[in-house]
N, C-alpha and C positions, 0 to 999 in steps of 0.2 A: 504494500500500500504506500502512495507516497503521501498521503496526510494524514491526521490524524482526529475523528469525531470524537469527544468523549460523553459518553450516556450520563449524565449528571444523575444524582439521587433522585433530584425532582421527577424523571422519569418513570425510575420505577416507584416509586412511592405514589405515585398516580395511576397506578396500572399501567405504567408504558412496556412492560415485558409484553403485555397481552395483544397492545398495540403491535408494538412493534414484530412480534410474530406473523399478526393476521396481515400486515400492509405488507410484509417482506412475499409475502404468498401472491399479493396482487401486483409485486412489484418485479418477479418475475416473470408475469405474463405480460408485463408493460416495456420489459427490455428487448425491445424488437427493434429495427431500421428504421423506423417512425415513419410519417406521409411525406413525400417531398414536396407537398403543396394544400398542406393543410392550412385549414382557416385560420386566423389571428386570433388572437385572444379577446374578448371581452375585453372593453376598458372600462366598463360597471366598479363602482364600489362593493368591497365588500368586508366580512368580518371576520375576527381569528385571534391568533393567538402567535407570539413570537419568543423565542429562545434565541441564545446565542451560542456561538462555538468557536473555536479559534480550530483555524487552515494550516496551522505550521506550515511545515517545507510544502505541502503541495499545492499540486495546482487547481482540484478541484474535476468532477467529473464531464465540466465541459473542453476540456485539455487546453484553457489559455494558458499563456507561457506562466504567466505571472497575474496576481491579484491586481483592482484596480490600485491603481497610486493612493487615494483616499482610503484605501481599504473598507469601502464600503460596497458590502455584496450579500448576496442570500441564497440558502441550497433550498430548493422547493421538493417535495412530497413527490411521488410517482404520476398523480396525476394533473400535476401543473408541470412537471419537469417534462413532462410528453416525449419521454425518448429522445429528448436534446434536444426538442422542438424553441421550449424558453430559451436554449444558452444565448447569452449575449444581449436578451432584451432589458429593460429598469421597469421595476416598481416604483410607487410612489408610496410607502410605509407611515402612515399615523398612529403614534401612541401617547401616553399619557402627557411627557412633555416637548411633543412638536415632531416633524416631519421631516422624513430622509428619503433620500433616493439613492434605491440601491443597482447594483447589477445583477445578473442571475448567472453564476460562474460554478452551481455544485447542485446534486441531489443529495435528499436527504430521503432515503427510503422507508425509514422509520416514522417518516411526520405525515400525517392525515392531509388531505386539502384541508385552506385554511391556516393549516402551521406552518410557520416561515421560521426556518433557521436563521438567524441575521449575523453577522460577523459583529464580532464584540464594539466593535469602532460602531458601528449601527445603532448598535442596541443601546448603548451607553447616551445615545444623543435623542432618544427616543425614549426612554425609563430609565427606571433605576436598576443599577446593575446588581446591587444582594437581591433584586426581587425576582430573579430568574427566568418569573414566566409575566408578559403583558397580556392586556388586550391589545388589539390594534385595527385598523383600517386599511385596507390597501388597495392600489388600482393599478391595473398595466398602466404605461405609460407608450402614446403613441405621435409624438411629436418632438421628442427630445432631440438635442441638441447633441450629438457625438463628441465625445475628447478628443477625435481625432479625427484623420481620415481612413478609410478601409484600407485593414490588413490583411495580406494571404499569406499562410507559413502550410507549406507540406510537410505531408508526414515523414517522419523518418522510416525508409522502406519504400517511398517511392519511388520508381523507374518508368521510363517509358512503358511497362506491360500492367500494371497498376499504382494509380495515384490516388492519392486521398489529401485534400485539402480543408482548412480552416478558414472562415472568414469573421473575423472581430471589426469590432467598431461599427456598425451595421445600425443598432439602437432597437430595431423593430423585429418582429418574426420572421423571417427567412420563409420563404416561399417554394425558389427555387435556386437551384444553380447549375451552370452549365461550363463544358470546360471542351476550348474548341469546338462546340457545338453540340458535344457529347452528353446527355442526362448525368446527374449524377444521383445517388440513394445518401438519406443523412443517416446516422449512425448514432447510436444513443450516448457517446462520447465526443459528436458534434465536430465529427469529420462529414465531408460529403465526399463520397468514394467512387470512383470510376475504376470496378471492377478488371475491364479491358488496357485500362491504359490508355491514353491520351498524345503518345507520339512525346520525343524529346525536348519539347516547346522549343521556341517560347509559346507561352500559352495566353490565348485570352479569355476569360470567365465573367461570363453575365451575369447577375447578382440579382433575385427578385423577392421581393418582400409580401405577404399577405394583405396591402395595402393597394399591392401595382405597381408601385414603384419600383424605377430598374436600374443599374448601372453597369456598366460593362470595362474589366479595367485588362490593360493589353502589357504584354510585354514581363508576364511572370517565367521566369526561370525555373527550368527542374534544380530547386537546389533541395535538397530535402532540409529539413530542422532549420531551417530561415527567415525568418517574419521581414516579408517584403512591402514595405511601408507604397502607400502609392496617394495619390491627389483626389482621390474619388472620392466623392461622400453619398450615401444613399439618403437623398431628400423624404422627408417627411412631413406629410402637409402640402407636398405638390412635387411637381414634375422633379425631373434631373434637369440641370444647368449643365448645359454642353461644353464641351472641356477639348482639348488638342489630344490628338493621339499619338502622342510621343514620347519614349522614353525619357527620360531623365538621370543623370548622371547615376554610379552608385555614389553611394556616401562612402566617404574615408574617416578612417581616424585621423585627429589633430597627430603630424607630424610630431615628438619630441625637440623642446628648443638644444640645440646646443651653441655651442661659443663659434662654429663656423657657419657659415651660411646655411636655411635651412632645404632640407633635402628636398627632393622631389616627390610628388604624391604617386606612389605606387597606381599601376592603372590596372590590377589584378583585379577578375572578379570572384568572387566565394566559389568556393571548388565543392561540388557533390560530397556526401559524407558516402566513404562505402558501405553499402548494408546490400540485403538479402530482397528478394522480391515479395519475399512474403510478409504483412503486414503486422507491425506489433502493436498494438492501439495504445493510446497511452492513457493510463486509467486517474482517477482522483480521489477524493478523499472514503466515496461508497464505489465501488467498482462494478461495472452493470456486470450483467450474470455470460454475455455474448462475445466475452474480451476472452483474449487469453493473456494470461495471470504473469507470465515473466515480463519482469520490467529493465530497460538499462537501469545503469548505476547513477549514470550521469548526464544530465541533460547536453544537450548540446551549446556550442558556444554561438549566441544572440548574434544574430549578423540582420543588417537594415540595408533596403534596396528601396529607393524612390523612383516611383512609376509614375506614366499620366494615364488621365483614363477617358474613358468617354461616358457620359450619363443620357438616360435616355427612358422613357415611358412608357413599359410596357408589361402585358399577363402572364402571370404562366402558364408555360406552355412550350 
C-alpha cells in the first residue's frame, strides 16, 4: 500500500466494523472500468457527515502524482467515487464553522454515500478537530476555476502496444477521452487505457467533460512517469477558447551559477523509462480489488513538458 487510512475508534465504537464489512461487499462489485461517458454528477445540495485522515506518503486511489499544494482533498464512498468516475473533480464542503473546497484524489471504501473522508487541513477549517465526526453540507462543484492548466503523465509501462494515460486539472467529470482518435476505457484508479496501443506519438488527446465541453491538446510524448504540463484548460460554463497548435519549448532546469560564464541549456528531451508492456496500475491509499498488488519502490523522477493545445466544443462520442 503506498498510504496509509487509519480506522479511528470512533468507527468502531459506532458500529463501523458492521459498516464497513457490508460496503466492502458493494465495493467490490463497484470496482469495474466504470462508463466512459457517464452522466455528471448532480450539483444539488446535500447532507452527511465528515471524518478526517491523513495520506502520508501516498498518492491516493486516483494515482495523482502528489496531493493538492493546499492539501485540501476528500476520499469518497464507493458510490460517489464511481470507479474513478469523481477523480479530479471539487466539492464545495459546509460544516459547522464555514466552507472548503476540496478535490476528490482517494476512495474510501468503508464510508456510506454521504460520508466524506476530508484531509485533516479540510477538516480543521471546517470543525473542530477532537470532535472527529461533523455534520456537513456539500455540492459538486461545476464551474471552478482550475490551478492550472491540463496535465497528461503516462503510465509507467506504457509503449506503443498499450498506453494508459492520466488527465488532472480538468475540475469537472470526464466524459470522454480519446488518444489519436482511438477510445479509451477509464479504470477505477483513473487511468484511461488504450488496450491496443496508440502508435509511438506524439500523441494528440481530446478531453471531454459530462458538460460538453472539449479540448484537445497535441504534441504529448511516449514518455512514461512524466507529467507533461501543456496551455489547455477545459472551460467550464462555456465553450473552449481556441488556442495555437504548437509545441512549446521543454522546460529546463535553472543552469547552476558558477564563477565562469554560465553554461548552455542542455536541448535533451526526457528519455523513456525502460519497463515491460505489461501494465502495473498504480494503486493508493484503498486499493481497488482489479489492480495487481506489486508496486515499484520508487516513484519516478517528476519531469515537466509545456505543450499548446487546441480547445474546442464538442459531445461524446
Amino acid at each position: 500500500m503506498t498510504g496509509s487510512r487509519l480506522l479511528s475508534p470512533r468507527w468502531l465504537a459506532a458500529g463501523g466494523a458492521v459498516i464497513l464489512a457490508a460496503v466492502l461487499g458493494v465495493a467490490m462489485l463497484l470496482q469495474n472500468t466504470g462508463a466512459a461517458c457517464a452522466a455528471p454528477p448532480s450539483t444539488s445540495g446535500k447532507s452527511g457527515k465528515a471524518t478526517f485522515y491523513d495520506l502520508g506518503s501516498g498518492m491516493g486511489n486516483c494515482s495523482f502524482p502528489a496531493a493538492p499544494g493546499d492539501d485540501l482533498f476528500v476520499a469518497l464512498g464507493p458510490a460517489e467515487y464511481s470507479s474513478g468516475a469523481a477523480c479530479g473533480t471539487y466539492l464545495d464542503v459546509t460544516g459547522p464553522k464555514g466552507k472548503v473546497r476540496v478535490k476528490v484524489i482517494d476512495s474510501c471504501p468503508e464510508c456510506p454515500a454521504g460520508h466524506l473522508d476530508l484531509s485533516r487541513t479540510a477538516f480543521k477549517k471546517i470543525g473542530a478537530e477532537v470532535a472527529g465526526i461533523i455534520p456537513i453540507t456539500y455540492r459538486t462543484v461545476s464551474t471552478a476555476t482550475a490551478p492550472a492548466p491540463i496535465s497528461v503523465r503516462l503510465k509507467e509501462g506504457s509503449s506503443q502496444y498499450w498506453l494508459a494515460v492520466l488527465i488532472d486539472n480538468h475540475v469537472t467529470q470526464l466524459k470522454s477521452v480519446t488518444v489519436n482518435g482511438k477510445s479509451t476505457s477509464r479504470k477505477s484508479y483513473n487511468y484511461w487505457e488504450v488496450d491496443s496501443g496508440a502508435g509511438s506519438g506524439p500523441f494528440k488527446i481530446k478531453i471531454t467533460d459530462g458538460y460538453g465541453h472539449s479540448t484537445t491538446v497535441s504534441g504529448i510524448k511516449l514518455s512514461p512517469g512524466t507529467t507533461q504540463k501543456t496551455t489547455a484548460r477545459l472551460a467550464t460554463g462555456g465553450s473552449g477558447t481556441a488556442a495555437s497548435d504548437t509545441t512549446a519549448p521543454v522546460k529546463k532546469a535553472a543552469p547552476k551559477a558558477t564563477k565562469s560564464s554560465s553554461p548552455a541549456a542542455s536541448s535533451a528531451t526526457p528519455t523513456p523509462e525502460s519497463t515491460s508492456l505489461a501494465p502495473d496500475p498504480a494503486v493508493g491509499t484503498d486499493q481497488p480489488t482489479d489492480q495487481p498488488t506489486d508496486q515499484p519502490t520508487e516513484q519516478p523522477a517528476e519531469e515537466t513538458v509545456d505543450l499548446a493545445a487546441d480547445s474546442a466544443k464538442s459531445s461524446c462520442g
